[in-house]
N, C-alpha and C positions, 0 to 999 in steps of 0.2 A: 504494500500500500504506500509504503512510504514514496519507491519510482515512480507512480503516478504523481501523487501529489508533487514531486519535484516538475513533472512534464507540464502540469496544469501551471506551475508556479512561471515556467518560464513561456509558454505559450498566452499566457496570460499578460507578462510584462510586454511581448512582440506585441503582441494586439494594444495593448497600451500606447507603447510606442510609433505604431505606425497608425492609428486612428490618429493621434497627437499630429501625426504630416499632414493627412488626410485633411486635418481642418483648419491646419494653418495655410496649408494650399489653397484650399476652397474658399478661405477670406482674404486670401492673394497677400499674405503676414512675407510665406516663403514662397518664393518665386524659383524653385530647385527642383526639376531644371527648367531650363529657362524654356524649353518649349511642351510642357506640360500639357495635357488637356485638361488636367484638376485646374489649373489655376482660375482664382476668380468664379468657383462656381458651386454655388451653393448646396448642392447637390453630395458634394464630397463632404463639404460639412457636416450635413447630417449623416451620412453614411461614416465617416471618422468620428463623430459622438457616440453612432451604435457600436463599434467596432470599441472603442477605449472602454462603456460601459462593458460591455462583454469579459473584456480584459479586468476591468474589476471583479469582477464575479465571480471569473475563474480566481483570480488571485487570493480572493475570499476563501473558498470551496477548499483552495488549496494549504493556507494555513490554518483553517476551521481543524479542531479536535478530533 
């Protein structure tokens, strides 16, 4: 149980992380790279907030008892 919980812990921070792009892209914050389709659209933002919650919740799941 414990290998899971490690995979959940770090599949969890990925998705953290890359939501985090996702919606700083979307609000044109990072412009990386410069010929993105994210950029500027809002669309990723919401899809990068579902993606980081998700990532929370694994991350939960994953240090939960």
């Amino acid at each position: 149980m414990g290998a899971l919980k490690g995979v959940l812990a770090i599949v969890g921070i990925a998705a953290i992380l890359v939501g985090g792009l996702w919606v700083l892209q979307g609000l044109d914050i990072v412009r990386w790279p410069a010929s993105s389709f994210m950029l500027g659209d809002t669309t990723w933002t919401r899809n990068g907030v579902i993606l980081a919650v998700v990532g929370v919740v694994l991350v939960w799941f994953a240090r939960k008892k």
